[in-house]
C-alpha positions in Angstrom: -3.7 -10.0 -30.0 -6.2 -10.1 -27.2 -8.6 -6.7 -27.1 -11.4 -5.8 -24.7 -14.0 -2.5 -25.5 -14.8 0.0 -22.8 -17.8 2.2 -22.3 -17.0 3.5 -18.8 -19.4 6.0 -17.0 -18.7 8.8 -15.2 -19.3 9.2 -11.6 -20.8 11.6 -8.7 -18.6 11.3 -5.1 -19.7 12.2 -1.9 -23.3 12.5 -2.5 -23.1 15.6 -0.7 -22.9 14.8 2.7 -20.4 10.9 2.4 -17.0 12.7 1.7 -14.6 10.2 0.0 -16.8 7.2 0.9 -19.8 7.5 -1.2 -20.4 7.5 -5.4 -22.6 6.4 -7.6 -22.4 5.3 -11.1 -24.5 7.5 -13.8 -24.7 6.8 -17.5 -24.0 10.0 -19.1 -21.6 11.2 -20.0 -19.3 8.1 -20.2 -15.7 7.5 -21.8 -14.7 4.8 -24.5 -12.1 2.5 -24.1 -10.1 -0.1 -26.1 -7.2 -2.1 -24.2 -4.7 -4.5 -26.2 -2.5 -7.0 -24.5 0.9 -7.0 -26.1 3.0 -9.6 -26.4 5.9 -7.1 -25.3 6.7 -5.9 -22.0 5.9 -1.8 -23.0 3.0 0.4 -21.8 1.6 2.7 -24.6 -1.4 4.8 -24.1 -2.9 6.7 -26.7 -5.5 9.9 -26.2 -8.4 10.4 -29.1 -9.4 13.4 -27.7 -7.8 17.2 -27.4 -7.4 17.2 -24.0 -3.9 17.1 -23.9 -3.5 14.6 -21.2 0.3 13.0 -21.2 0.8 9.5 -22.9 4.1 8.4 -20.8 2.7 6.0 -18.8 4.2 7.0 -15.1 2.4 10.5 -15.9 -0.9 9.2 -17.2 -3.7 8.0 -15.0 -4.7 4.8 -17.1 -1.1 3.8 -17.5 -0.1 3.8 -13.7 -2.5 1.4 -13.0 -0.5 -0.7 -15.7 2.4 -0.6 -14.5 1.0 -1.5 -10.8 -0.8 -4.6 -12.6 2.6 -5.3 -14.7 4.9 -5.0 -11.5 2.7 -6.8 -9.2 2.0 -9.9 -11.3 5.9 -9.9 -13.0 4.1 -9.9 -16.6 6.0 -10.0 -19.7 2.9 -8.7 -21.5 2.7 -5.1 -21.5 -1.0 -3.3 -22.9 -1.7 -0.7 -25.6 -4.6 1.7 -24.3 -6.6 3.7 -26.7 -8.8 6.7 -24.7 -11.9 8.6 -26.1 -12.6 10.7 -23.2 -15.6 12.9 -23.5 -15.6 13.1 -19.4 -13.7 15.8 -18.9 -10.9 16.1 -16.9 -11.6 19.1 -14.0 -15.2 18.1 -14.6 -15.9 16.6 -11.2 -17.9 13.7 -12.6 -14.8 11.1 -11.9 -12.8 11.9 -15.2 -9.6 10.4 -13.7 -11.0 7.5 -12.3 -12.9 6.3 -15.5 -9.3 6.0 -17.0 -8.0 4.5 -13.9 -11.4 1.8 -13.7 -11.1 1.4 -16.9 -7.4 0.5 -17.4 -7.9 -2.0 -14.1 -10.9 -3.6 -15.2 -9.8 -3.5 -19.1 -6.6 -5.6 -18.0 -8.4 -8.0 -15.7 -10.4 -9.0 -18.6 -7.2 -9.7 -20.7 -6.0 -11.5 -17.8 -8.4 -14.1 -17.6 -9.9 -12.6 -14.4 -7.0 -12.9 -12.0 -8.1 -9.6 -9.8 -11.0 -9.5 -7.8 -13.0 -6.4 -7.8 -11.7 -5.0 -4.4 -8.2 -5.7 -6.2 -8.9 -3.8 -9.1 -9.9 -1.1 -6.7 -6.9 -1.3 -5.3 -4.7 -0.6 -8.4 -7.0 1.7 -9.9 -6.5 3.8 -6.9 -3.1 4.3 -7.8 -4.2 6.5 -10.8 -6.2 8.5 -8.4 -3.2 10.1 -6.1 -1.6 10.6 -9.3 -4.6 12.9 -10.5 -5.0 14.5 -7.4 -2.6 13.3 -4.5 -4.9 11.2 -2.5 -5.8 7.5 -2.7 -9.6 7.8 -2.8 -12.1 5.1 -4.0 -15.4 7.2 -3.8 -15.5 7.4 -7.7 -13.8 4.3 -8.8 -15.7 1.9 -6.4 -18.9 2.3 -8.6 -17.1 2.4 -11.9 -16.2 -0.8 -11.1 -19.3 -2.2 -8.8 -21.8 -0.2 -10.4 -24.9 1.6 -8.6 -24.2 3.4 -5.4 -21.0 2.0 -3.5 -19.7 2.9 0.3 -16.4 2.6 0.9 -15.6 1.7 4.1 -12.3 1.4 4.4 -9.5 1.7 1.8 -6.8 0.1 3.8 -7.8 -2.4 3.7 -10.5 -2.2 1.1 -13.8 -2.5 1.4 -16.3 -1.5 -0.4 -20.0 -2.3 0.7 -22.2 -2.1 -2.7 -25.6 -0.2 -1.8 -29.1 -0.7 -3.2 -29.7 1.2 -6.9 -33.0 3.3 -6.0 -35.1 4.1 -8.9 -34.3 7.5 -9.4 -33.1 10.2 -11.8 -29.8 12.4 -11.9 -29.8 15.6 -13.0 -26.4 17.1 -13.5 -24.8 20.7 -14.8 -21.4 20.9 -15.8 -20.3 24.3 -16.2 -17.6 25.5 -18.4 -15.0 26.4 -15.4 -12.8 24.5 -14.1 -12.0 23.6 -10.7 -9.3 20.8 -9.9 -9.6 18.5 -7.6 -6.2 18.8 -5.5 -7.0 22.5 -5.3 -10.6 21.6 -4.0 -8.6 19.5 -1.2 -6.4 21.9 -0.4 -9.2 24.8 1.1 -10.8 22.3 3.1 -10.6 22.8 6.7 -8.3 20.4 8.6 -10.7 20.2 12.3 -14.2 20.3 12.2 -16.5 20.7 15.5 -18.3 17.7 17.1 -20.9 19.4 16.5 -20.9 19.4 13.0 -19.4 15.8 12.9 -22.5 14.4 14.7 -24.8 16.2 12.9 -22.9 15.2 9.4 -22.7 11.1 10.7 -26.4 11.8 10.8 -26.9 12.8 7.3 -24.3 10.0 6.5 -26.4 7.3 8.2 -29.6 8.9 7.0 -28.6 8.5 3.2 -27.7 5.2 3.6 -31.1 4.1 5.3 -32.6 5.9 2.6 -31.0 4.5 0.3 -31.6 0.9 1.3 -35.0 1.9 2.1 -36.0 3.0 -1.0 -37.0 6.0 1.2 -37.0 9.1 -1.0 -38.1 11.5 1.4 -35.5 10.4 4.3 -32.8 10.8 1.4 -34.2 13.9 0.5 -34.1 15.4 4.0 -30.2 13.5 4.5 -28.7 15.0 1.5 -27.3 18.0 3.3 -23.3 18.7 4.1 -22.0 20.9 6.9 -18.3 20.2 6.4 -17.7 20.2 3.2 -20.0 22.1 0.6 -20.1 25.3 2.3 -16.5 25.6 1.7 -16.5 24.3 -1.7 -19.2 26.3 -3.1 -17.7 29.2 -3.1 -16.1 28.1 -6.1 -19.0 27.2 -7.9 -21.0 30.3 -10.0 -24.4 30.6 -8.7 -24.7 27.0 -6.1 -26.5 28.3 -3.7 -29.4 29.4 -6.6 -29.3 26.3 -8.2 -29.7 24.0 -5.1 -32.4 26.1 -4.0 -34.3 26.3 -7.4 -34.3 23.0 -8.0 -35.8 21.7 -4.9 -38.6 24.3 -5.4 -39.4 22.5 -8.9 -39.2 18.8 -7.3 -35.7 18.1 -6.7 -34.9 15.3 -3.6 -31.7 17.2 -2.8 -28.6 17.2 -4.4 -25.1 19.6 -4.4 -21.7 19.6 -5.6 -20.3 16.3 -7.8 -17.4 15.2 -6.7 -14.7 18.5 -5.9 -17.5 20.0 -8.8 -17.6 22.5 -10.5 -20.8 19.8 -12.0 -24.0 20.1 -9.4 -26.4 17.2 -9.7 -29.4 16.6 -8.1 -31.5 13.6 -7.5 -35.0 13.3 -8.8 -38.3 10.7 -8.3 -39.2 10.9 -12.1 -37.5 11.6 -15.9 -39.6 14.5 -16.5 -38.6 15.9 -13.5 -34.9 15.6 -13.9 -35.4 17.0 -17.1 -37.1 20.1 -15.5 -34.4 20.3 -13.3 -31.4 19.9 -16.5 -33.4 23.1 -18.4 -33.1 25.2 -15.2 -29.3 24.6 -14.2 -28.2 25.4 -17.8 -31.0 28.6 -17.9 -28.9 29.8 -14.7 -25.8 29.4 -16.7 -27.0 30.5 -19.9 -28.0 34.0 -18.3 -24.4 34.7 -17.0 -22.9 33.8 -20.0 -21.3 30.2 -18.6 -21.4 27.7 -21.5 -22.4 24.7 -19.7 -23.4 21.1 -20.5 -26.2 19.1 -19.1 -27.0 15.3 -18.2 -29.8 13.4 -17.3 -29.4 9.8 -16.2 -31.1 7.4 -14.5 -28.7 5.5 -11.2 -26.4 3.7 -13.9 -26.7 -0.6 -11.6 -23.5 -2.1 -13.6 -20.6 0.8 -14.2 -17.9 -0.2 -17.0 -20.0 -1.5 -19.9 -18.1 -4.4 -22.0 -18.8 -3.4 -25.8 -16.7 -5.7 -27.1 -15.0 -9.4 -25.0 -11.6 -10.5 -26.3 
């Protein structure tokens, strides 16, 4: 039987100020992955971890996907999915969309590459409104691409892969837990033209940065008006690690994904790893068990360990 290896990375969405449009792919912390093709029609997932996520495959991110793949091409195969998650689910560092990437990308590989990328998207996405009730590509889209990926549209998709500055991610996840569809639901449903135009500008000022290899115009665009003052209420002590850490050298940074993980976005290692000490300090003297990253802008996404 046909098998293919997975190390797939987690992810940081919005980059503070590009709400459901942009990620990026980081290398820590990442899940493992090992997809079978079966010679039998059945979907059977199987978690090595304790997180108690549900193996029926309509209720489990990885195996949606599956059986969108399986429906849309009529297959008679079906696929065996073994999980190893160490990104963990509420994290906000894309723990539902690894297993979503993964699955999509997993079974193109078994499937002699019949998908292209923006296809697998497209199915992965599937195992997103499951996790959270909305259809977003901001995390899988650099899963899949790698680096830092805009989304431009999702219907239909397209996804405009960004330039992979040189730079360092710093990133705290503390021990709480905040889901994403609850993170949804406290956003505000109007926003002021005001704070539209001046969030388009931070929007179009991270992407010229970006492409610019501009760290100082990044630094200066990686601010939110619409969405992380809401958010960070959630989040023990935000506003004191933001702050702290661009006194010590961070670019900028804020929530990960819905959160509760902060990153922030550094010009060198030792830096980052400044930046790592301090977050977890913060935590450490409120008594929040927390567990700290430091990465460098991860160019490729899902890793293939192991080719059929």
């Amino acid at each position: 039987m046909k098998k293919v290896k997975l190390k797939v990375p987690a992810t940081v969405a919005n980059l503070v100020c590009g709400f459901d449009i942009l990620g990026m792919a980081i290398h820590e912390p990442y899940d493992e992955m090992e997809i079978t093709l079966l010679e039998t029609p059945e979907i059977i997932i199987r978690h090595k971890d304790q997180f108690g996520l549900p193996e029926e495959p309509s209720k489990n991110v990885a195996g949606v996907v599956l059986l969108k793949i399986q429906e849309h091409l009529n297959l008679k195969n079906g696929f065996e999915v073994v999980i190893h998650k160490h990104i963990k689910p509420g994290s906000g560092l894309g723990s539902s969309a690894a297993s979503a990437a993964g699955a999509a990308l997993g079974a193109n590989i078994l499937l002699e590459n019949i998908l292209s990328r923006d296809e697998m998207v497209h199915f992965a996405m599937f195992g997103e409104e499951l996790a959270s009730g909305v259809r977003h590509a901001d995390n899988i889209a650099p899963c899949i691409y790698g680096g830092i990926t805009l989304v431009k549209s999702t219907n239909p998709i397209d996804i405009i892969p960004l330039n992979t500055p040189n730079l360092f991610v710093a990133a705290v996840h503390p021990q709480v837990e905040v889901k994403t569809s609850d993170a949804r639901q406290i956003l505000k449903k109007t926003i002021t033209l005001k704070n539209a135009v001046e969030q388009w500008g931070n929007i179009a000022g991270l992407v010229a940065g970006i492409q610019k290899n501009d760290f100082s115009l990044i630094g200066r665009s990686l601010n939110d008006v619409i969405i992380e003052p809401v958010r960070s209420i959630l989040i023990p002590k935000f506003d004191e690690i933001k702050m702290k850490s661009i006194e010590i050298g961070a670019l900028g940074g804020g929530i990960s994904g819905s959160g509760p993980s902060i990153f922030m976005l550094a010009e060198e290692k030792e830096t980052a790893e400044k930046i790592a000490d301090l977050m977890k300090s913060i935590y450490d003297e409120i008594n929040i068990e927390s567990l700290i990253y430091v990465s460098k802008v991860n160019p490729t996404g899902i890793e293939i360990i192991e080719k059929p």
